[in-house]
C-alpha positions in Angstrom: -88.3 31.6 -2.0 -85.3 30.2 -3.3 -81.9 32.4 -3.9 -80.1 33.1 -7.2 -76.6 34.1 -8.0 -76.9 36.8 -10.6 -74.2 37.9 -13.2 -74.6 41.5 -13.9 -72.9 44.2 -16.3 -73.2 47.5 -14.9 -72.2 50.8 -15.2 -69.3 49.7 -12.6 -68.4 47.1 -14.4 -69.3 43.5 -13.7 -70.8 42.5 -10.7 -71.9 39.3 -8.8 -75.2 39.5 -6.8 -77.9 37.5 -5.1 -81.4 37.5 -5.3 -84.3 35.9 -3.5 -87.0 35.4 -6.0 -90.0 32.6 -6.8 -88.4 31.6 -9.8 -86.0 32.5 -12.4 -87.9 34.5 -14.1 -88.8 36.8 -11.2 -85.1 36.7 -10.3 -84.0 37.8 -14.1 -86.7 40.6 -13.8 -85.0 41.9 -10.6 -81.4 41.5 -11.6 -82.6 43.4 -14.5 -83.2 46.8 -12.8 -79.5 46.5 -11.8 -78.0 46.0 -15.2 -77.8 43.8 -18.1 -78.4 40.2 -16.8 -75.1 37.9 -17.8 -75.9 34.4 -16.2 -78.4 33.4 -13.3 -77.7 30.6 -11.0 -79.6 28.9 -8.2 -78.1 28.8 -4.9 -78.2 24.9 -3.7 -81.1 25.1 -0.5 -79.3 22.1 0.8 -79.0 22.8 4.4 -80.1 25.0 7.0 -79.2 29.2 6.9 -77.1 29.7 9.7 -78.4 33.4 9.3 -76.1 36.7 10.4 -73.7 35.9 12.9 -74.0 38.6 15.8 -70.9 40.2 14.5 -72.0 40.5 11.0 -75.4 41.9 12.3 -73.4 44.8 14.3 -71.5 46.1 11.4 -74.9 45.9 9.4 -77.0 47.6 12.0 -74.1 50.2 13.0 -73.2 51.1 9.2 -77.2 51.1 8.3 -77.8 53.5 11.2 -74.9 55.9 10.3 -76.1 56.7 6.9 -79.6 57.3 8.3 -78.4 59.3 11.0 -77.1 61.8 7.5 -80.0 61.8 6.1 -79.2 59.5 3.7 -82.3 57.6 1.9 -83.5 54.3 3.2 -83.6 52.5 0.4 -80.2 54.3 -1.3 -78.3 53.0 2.2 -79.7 49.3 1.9 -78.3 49.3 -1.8 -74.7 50.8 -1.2 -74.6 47.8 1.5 -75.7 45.6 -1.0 -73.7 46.9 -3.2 -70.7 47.2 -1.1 -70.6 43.7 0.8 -70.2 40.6 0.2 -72.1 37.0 1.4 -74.5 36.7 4.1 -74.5 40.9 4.6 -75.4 41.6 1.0 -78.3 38.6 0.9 -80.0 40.6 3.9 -79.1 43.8 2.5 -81.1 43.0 -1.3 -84.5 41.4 0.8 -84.7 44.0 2.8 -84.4 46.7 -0.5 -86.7 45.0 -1.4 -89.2 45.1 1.0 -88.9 48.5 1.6 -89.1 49.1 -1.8 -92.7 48.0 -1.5 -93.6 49.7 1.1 -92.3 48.5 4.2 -90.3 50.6 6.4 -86.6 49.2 8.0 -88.6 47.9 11.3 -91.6 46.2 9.4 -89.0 44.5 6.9 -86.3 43.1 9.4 -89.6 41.5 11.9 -90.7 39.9 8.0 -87.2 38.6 7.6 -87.2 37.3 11.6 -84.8 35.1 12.9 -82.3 33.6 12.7 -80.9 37.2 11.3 -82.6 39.2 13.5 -83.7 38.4 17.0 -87.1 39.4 18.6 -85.9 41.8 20.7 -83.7 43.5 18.0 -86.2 43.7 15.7 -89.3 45.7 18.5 -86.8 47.6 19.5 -86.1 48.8 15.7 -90.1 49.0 15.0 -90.7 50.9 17.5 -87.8 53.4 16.5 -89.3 53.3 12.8 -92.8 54.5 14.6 -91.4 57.4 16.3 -89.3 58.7 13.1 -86.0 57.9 14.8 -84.7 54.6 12.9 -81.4 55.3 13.2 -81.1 55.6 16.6 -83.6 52.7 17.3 -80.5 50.5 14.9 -78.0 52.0 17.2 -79.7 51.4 20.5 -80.2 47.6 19.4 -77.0 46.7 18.4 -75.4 48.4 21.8 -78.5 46.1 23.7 -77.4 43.1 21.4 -73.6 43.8 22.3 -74.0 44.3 25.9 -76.5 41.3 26.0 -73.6 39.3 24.0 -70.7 40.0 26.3 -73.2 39.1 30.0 -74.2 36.0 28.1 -70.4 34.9 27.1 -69.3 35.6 30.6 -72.1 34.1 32.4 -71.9 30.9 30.1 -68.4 29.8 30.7 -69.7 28.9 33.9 -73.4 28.2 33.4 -72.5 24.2 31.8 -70.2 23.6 34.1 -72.4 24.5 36.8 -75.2 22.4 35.1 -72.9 19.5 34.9 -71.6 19.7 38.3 -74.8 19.6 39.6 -75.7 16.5 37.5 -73.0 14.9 39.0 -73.6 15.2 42.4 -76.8 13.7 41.7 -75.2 10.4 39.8 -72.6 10.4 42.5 -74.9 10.5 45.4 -77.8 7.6 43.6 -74.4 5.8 42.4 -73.0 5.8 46.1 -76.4 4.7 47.5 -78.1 1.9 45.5 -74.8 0.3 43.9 -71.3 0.9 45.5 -72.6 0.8 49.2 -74.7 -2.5 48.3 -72.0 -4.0 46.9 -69.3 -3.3 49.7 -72.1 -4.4 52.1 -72.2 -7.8 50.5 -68.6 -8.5 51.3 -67.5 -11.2 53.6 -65.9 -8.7 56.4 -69.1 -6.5 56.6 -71.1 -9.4 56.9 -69.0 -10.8 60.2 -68.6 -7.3 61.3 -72.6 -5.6 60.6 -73.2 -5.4 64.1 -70.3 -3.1 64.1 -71.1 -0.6 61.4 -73.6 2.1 61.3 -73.8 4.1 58.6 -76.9 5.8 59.2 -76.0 9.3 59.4 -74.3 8.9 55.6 -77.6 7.2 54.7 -80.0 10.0 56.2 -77.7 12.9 54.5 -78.0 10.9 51.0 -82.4 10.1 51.3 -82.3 14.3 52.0 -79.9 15.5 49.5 -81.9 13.2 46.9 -85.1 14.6 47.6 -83.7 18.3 48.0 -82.3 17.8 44.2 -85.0 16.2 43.4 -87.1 19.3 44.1 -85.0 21.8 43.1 -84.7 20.1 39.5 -88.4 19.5 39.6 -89.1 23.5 40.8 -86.7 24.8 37.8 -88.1 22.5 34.9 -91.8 23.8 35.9 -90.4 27.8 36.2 -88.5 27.0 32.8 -91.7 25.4 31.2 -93.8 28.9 33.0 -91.7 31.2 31.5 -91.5 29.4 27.7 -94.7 27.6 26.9 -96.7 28.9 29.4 -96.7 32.4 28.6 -97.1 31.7 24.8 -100.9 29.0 25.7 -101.6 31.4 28.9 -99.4 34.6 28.8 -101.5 37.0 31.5 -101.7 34.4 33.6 -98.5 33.3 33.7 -97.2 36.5 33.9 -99.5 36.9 36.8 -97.3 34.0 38.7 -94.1 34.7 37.4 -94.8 38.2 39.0 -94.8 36.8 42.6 -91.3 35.0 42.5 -88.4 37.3 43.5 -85.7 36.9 41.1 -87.5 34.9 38.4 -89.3 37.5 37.4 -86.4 39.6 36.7 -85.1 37.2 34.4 -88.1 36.7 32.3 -90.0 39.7 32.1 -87.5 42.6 32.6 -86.2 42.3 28.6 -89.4 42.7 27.6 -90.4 45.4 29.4 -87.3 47.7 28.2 -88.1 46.8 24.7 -92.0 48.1 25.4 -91.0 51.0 27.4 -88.1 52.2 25.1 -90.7 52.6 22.1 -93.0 54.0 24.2 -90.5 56.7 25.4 -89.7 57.1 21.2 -93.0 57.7 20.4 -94.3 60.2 23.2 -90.4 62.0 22.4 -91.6 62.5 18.7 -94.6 63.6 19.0 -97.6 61.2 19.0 -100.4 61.4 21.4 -100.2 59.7 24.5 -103.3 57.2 23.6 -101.7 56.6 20.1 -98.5 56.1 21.7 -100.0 53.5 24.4 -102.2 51.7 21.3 -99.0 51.4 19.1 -96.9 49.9 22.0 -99.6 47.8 22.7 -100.6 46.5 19.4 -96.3 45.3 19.5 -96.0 44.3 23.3 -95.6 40.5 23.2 -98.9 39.2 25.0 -98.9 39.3 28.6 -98.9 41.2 31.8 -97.5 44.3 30.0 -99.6 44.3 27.2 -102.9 44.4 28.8 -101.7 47.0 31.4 -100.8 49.0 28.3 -104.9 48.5 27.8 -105.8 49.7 31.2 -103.5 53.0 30.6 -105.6 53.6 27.1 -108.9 53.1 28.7 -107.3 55.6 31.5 -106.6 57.9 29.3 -110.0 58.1 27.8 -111.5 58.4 30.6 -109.4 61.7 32.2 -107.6 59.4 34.7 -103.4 59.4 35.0 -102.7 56.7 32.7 -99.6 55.5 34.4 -101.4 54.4 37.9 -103.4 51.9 35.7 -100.1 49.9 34.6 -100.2 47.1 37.7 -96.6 46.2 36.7 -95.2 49.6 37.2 -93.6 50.0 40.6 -95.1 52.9 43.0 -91.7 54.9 42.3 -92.4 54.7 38.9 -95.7 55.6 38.5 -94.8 58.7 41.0 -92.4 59.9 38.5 -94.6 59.5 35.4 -97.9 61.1 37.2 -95.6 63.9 38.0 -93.9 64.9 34.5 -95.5 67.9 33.5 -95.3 67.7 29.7 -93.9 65.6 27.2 -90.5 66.1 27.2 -90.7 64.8 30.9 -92.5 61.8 30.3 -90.4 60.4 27.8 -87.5 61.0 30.1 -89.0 58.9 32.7 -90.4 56.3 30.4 -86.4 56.3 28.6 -85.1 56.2 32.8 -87.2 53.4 33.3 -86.8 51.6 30.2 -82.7 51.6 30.7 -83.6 50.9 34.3 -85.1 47.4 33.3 -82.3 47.0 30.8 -79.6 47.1 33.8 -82.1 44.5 36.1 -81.9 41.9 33.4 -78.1 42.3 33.5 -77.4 42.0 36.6 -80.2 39.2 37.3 -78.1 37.5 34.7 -74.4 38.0 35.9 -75.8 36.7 39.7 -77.8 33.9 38.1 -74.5 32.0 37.3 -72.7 32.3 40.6 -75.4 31.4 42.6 -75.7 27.9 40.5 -71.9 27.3 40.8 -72.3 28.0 44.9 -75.3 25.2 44.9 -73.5 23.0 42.8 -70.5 23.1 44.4 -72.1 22.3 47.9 -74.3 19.4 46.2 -71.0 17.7 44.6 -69.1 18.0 48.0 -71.8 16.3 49.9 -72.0 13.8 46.8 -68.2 13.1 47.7 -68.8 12.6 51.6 -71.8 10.5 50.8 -69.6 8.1 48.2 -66.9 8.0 50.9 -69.4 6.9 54.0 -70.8 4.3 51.9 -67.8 2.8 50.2 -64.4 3.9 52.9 -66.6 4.5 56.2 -67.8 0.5 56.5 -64.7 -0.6 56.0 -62.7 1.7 58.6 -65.3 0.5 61.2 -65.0 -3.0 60.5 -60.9 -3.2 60.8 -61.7 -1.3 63.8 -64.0 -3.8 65.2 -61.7 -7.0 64.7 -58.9 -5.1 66.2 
């Protein structure tokens, strides 16, 4: 759908607005329920929507969630933003009037809308909000998770490239050292009177099983990146199935997911719905995987008169202790909301260690790099002005 700039005159005065529409016609029609149409003007599509900026998507998820938190209409608060901002915040503002306007509710209409404007995470978390009749709430929860997610990935990425980099180095260094600057100082006249003289061997041993330690360590994270990305979309049970055996990884990659899941699932139970309707509605949202079908197994538990929460495989013991115990509702949605937050902190901190750990190994790798470069380029030559002295 393309955009259109829309002159109106209205009861405010004039005012300038955009409108996504088919075609001119459709965008007159829609500018007229606003006011009297002055001028229409399509917006050049040259280029690529950079979407809202994280910052721009706070103030519109925080001031959206404060007038539904008084009870103020959802359709009425999309149009005072609309009506009240200006560039990328007012675009979002009108598609998602309009959406709502036929029929969707907030969550429905921002997962239509999708990235870049609003994540994946952002937008289950605001669904699943919208299904247990708390929306605002669900807007104000994910802009805090955006925020906090924000701030762990700006700290952990100042050092995350130059870790990256490092590492990369070391690896240059260390092939550059061993099959072009040693050669070369090798073919020199005073190494060839004085060979007998030099050993280098230790250097060389230290290089061959640094090379194939890097080798295997970039080889190891390129498959775990490639598990965790493509094959959880071709094969997601059974890759969540491996990614569940590796300490650490599995932290990283499944524990966001599961607070999303887990969050609306507390939502829903808190406001009301049956358990089974509550585990079916997560479910039919989980992103496929281990999750998702253990949300199955604790619907088919259900039906059958068994506790629901020792079917879920992915649940810790602790966890499933706690839920089997809750005596009612109100407890069970505290537990499911403890564990939901409890995943939310594991991703965190998983994060803020990821990055140290990396600087540590990179920092050992580049220091060997250097004592490898010096044994084969300064290490020969010290022993051969030994030797002739």
């Amino acid at each position: 759908m393309a955009t259109f700039a829309i002159r109106l005159q209205t009861r405010q005065g004039i005012k300038e607005m955009e409108f996504e529409a088919k075609n001119i016609s459709e965008a007159r029609l829609l500018g007229g329920r606003q006011g009297k149409v002055l001028s229409v003007k399509k917006q050049s599509s040259l280029g690529f929507s950079r979407g809202l900026a994280p910052s721009e998507r706070q103030v519109f998820m925080q001031r959206l969630s404060a007038m539904l938190a008084s009870k103020v209409g959802s359709g009425e608060a999309l149009t005072i933003i609309r009506d009240t901002f200006t560039g990328r915040i007012r675009t979002i503002a009108g598609s998602l009037l309009r959406k709502v306007e036929s029929g969707y509710d907030i969550g429905d209409a921002m997962a239509a809308i999708g990235e870049p404007d609003f994540p994946e995470t952002t937008t289950a978390l605001v669904q699943a909000g919208s299904r247990g009749g708390e929306t605002w709430r669900a807007l104000q929860d994910a802009a805090q998770f955006e925020l906090e997610m924000q701030q762990i990935k700006k700290s952990s990425g100042k050092g995350m490239w130059g870790a990256i980099g490092a590492f990369m180095l070391a690896g240059v260094i260390n092939l550059g050292g061993t099959f072009y600057v040693g050669p070369k100082v090798m073919e020199s006249d005073l190494m060839k009177m004085n060979s007998e003289s030099i050993d280098i061997s230790v250097v060389e041993l230290i290089s061959t099983v640094m090379g194939w330690t890097m080798g295997v360590m970039m080889t190891a994270f390129i498959l775990l990146m490639l598990l965790g990305s493509i094959g959880r979309r071709i094969l997601p049970q059974q890759a969540d199935a491996i990614i569940l055996r590796i300490p650490f990884y599995k932290d990283l990659v499944l524990s966001r997911n599961n607070y999303t899941v887990l969050y609306g699932l507390a939502l829903l139970i808190s406001s009301g719905v049956r358990i089974e309707d509550a585990l079916r509605l997560s479910m039919e949202t989980a992103p496929p995987g281990a999750l998702k079908q253990d949300l199955i197994y604790a619907m088919q538990a259900v039906r059958s008169g068994r506790p629901w929460a020792s079917a879920m495989k992915t649940l810790h013991a602790t966890d499933k202790a706690s839920l089997n115990t809750s005596q009612d509702r109100e407890q069970v949605s505290r537990a499911l909301n403890a564990l939901s937050h409890q995943y939310r902190e594991l991703y965190a901190q998983r994060i803020s260690a990821f990055v140290p750990t990396l600087q540590m190994l990179a920092a050992v790798f580049l220091s060997l790099a250097g004592f490898i470069l010096f044994g084969q380029a300064i290490l020969p030559m010290l022993q051969a002005t030994q030797s002739m002295l």
